[in-house]
C-alpha positions as CSV (number, residue, x, y, z in Angstrom):
1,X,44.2,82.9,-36.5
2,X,42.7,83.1,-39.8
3,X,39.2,81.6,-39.9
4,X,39.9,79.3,-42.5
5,X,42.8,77.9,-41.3
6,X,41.2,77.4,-37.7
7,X,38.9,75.3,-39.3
8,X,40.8,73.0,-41.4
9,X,43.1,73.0,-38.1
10,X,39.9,71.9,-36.2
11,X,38.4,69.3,-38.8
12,X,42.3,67.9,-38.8
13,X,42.1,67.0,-34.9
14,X,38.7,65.5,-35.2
15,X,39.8,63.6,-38.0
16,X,43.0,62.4,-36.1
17,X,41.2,61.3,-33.0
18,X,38.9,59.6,-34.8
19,X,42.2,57.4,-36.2
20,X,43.4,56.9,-32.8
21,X,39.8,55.3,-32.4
22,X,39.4,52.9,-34.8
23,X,43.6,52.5,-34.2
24,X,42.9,51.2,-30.4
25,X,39.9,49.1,-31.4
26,X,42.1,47.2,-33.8
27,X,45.2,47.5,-32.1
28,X,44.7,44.7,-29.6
29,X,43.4,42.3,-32.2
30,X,46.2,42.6,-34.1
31,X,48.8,42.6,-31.1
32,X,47.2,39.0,-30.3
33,X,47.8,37.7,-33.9
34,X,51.3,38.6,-33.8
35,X,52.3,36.3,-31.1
36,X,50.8,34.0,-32.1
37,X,52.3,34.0,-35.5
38,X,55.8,34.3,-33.4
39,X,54.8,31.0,-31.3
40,X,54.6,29.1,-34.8
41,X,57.5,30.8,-36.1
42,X,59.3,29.2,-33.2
43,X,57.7,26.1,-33.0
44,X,58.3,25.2,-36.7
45,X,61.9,26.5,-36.2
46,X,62.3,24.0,-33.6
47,X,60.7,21.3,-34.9
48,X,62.9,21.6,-38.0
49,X,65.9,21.8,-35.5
50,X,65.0,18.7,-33.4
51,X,62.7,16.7,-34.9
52,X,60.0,14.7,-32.6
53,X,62.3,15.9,-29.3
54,X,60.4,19.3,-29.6
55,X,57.3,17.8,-28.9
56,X,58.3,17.8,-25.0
57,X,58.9,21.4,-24.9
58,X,55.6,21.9,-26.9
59,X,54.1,20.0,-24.2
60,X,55.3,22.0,-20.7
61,X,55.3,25.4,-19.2
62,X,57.8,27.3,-20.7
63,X,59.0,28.7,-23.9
64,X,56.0,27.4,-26.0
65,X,53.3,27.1,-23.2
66,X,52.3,30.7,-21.4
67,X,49.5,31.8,-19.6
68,X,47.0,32.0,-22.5
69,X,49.2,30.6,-25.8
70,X,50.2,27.2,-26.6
71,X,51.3,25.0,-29.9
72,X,49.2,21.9,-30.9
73,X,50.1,19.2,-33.4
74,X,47.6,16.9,-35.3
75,X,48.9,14.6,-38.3
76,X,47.5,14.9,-41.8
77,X,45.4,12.1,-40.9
78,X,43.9,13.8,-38.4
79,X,45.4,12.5,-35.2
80,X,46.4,14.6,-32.3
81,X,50.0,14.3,-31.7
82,X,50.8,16.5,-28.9
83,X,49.5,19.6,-27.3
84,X,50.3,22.2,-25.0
85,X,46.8,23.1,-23.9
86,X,43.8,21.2,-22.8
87,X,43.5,19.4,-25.5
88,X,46.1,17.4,-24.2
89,X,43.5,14.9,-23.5
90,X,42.8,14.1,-26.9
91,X,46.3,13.1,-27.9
92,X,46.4,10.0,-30.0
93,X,42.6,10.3,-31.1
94,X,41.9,11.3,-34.4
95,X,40.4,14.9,-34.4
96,X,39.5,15.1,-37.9
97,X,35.5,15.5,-37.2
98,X,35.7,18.0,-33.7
99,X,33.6,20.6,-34.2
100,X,32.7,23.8,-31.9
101,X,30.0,24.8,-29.7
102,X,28.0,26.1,-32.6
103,X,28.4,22.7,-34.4
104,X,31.3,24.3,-37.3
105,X,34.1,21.2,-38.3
106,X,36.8,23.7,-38.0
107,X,39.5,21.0,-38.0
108,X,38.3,19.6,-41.0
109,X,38.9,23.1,-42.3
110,X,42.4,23.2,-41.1
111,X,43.4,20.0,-42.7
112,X,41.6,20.3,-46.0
113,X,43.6,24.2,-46.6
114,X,46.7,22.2,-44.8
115,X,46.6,19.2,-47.4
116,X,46.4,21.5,-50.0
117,X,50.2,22.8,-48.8
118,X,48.6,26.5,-47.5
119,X,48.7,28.1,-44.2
120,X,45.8,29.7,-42.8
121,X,43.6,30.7,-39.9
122,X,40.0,29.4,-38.9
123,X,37.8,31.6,-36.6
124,X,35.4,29.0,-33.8
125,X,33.7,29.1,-30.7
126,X,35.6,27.2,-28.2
127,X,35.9,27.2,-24.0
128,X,37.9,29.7,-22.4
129,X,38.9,28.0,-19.4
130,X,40.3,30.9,-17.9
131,X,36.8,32.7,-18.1
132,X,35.0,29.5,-17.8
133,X,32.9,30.5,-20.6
134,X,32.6,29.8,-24.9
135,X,34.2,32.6,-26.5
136,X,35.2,33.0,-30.2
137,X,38.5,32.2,-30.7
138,X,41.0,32.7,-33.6
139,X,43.4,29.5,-34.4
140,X,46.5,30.2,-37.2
141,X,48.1,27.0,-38.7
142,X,51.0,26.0,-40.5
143,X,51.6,22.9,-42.4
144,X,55.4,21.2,-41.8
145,X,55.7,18.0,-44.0
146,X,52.9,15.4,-42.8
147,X,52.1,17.4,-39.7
148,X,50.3,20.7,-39.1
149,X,51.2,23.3,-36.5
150,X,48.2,25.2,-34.5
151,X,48.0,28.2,-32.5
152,X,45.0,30.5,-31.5
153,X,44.0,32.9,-29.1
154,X,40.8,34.2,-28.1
155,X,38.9,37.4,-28.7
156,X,37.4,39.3,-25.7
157,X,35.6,41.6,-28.2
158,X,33.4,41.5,-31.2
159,X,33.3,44.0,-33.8
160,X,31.2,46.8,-34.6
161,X,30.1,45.3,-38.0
162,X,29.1,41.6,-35.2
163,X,27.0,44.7,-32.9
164,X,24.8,45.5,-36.3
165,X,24.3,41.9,-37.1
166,X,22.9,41.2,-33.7
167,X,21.2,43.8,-33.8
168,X,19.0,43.9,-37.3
169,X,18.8,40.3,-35.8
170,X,16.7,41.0,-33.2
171,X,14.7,44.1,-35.0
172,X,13.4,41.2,-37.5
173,X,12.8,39.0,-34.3
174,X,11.0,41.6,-32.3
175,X,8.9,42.9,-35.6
176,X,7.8,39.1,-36.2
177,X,7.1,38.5,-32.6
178,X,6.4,41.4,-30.8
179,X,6.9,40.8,-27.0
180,X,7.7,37.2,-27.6
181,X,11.0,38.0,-28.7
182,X,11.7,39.5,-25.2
183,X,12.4,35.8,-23.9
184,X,15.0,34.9,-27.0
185,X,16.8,38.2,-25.9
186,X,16.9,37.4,-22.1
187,X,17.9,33.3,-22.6
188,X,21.5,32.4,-22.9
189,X,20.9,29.7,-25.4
190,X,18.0,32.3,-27.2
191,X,20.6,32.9,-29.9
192,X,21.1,36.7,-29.0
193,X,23.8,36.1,-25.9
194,X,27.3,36.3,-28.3
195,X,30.3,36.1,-25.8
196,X,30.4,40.4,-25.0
197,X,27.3,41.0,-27.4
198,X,23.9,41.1,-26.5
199,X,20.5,42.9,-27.1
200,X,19.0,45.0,-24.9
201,X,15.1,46.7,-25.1
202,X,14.1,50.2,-23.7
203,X,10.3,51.1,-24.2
204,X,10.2,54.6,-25.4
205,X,6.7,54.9,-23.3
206,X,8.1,54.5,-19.9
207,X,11.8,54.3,-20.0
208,X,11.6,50.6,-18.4
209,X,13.9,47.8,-19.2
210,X,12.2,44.9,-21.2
211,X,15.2,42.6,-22.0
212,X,18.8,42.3,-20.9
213,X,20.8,39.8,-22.0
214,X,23.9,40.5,-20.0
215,X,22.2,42.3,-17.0
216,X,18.4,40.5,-16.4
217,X,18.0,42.4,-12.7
218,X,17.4,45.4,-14.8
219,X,14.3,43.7,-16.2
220,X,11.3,46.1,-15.4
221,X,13.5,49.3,-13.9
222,X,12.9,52.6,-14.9
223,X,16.5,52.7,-16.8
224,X,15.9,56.4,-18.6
225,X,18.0,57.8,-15.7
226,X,20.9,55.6,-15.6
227,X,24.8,56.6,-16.0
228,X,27.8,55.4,-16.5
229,X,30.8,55.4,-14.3
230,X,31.7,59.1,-15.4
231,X,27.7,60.3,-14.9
232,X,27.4,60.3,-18.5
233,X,23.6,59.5,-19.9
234,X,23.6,55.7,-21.1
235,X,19.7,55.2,-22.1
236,X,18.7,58.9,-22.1
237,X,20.0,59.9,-25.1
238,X,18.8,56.6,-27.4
239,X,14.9,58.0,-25.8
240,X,15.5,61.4,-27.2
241,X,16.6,60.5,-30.3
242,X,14.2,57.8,-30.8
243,X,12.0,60.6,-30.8
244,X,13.2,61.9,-34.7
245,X,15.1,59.0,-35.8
246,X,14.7,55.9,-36.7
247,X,18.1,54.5,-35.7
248,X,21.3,56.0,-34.0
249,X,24.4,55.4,-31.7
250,X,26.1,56.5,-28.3
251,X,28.8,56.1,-26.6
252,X,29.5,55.4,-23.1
253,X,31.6,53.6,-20.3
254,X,30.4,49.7,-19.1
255,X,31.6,47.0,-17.7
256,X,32.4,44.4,-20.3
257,X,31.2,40.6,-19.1
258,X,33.8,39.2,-21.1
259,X,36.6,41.1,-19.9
260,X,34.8,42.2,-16.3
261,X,36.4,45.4,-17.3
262,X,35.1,49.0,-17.6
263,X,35.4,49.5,-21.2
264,X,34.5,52.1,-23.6
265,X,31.3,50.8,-26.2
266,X,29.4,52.1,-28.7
267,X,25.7,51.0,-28.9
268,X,23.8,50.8,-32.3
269,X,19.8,51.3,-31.6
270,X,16.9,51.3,-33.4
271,X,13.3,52.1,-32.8
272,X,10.8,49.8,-33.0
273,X,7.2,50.7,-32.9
274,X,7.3,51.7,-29.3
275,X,10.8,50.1,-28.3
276,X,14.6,51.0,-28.6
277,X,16.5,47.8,-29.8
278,X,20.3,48.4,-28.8
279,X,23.3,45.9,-29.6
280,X,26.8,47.4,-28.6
281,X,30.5,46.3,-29.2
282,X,33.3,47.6,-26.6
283,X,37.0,49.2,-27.6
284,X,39.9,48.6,-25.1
């Protein structure tokens, strides 16, 4: 084959796996808002059909209730007026100023964009009852006449762009208080536990653990030899290049606490003084 054309053929299928890549990370994502936006498609079609008689179907297992998708209600004035869900409980009580775990009036948000006559989506940290744990979750609404027509679903995985945030997070922590900051990473409520993110600190003298947020027993190992499920080098790599640069990434297979799946992620590091920082974001 003609050098050239061997190597425009070669940069092609990097270039195309690469696609498939960022393709499956935001495949699933995007899969998840379309069902949703089918659940208030049918909702609002059915409410338009029946009226108030709807709200029963809303309301049970079925055709508007699955395993992890349901339709809520709440009037312009703020008052719940049926659900599908949990929330259940707070039909009849006006809603107007419940906020998430992080404090954020997200129903405010949905009924000032719904008063305005515009459909939107609001992003909040909410339980996951099936994980028994506060994830971020995505909720699209729909405004129909005096009412307003919710759906959401949660997301199992934060972004790549979330991982780097965390992570020049914690550099600035760990640079302002040395060591200190080792406690902040480890605690749930430290502020550097986000659903499936989390920091985690490698000293570059030693190859020992200093924080985990997601896995605390490996506090104190000697990680620098660990693999993933394939045998592949996890912290090895970060050490070496530590070495030269600054900052860097690898990839590798782990088991994501969210999901309690082994997923592909990609973790973001960056030295220190004499620490890796690393922050990674998993791809289904």
């Amino acid at each position: 084959m003609n050098p050239v054309r061997f190597l425009l053929t070669c940069c092609l299928s990097v270039l195309l796996a690469a696609i498939s890549i960022v393709h499956a990370a935001d495949s699933a994502p995007a899969a998840d808002a379309a069902r949703v936006q089918d659940l208030l498609d049918r909702a609002v079609a059915r409410f338009e059909k029946d009226g108030e008689l709807a709200f029963g179907a809303f309301s049970r297992p079925g055709e508007f209730v699955t395993e992890d998708l349901y339709i809520y209600v709440v009037g312009m004035d703020g008052v719940m007026q049926i659900s599908g869900g949990p929330s259940l409980i707070l039909v009849g009580r006006d809603i107007s100023d419940l906020r998430d775990a992080e404090g954020k009036p997200f129903v405010r948000e949905i009924l000032d964009t719904a008063r305005a006559g515009r459909p939107g989506n609001v992003e909040y940290r909410w339980l996951n009852r099936q994980h028994a744990r506060i994830e971020r979750k995505v909720a699209y609404f729909r405004p129909v006449g005096d009412r307003v027509f919710v759906a959401g679903y949660y997301l199992p995985r934060a972004s790549a762009e979330q991982a780097k945030a965390l992570l020049w997070r914690a550099v600035h922590e760990l640079k302002q208080e040395g060591s200190k900051a080792f406690a902040a990473f480890n605690d749930l409520n430290g502020g550097f536990v986000q659903d499936d993110l989390y920091v985690f600190v490698v000293s570059t003298e030693d190859g020992r653990m200093r924080a985990h947020g997601a896995t605390p027993r490996l506090i104190g190992k000697d990680v620098s030899g660990l693999k993933d499920t394939d045998g592949k080098p996890v912290v090895a790599p970060m050490l070496q290049s530590a070495k030269t640069k600054s900052e860097g990434e690898v990839d590798y297979l782990w088991l994501n606490p969210v999901t309690r799946k082994t997923e592909r992620k990609r973790s973001f590091f960056v030295r220190v003084d004499k620490y890796v920082v690393a922050v990674g974001s998993y791809q289904p």
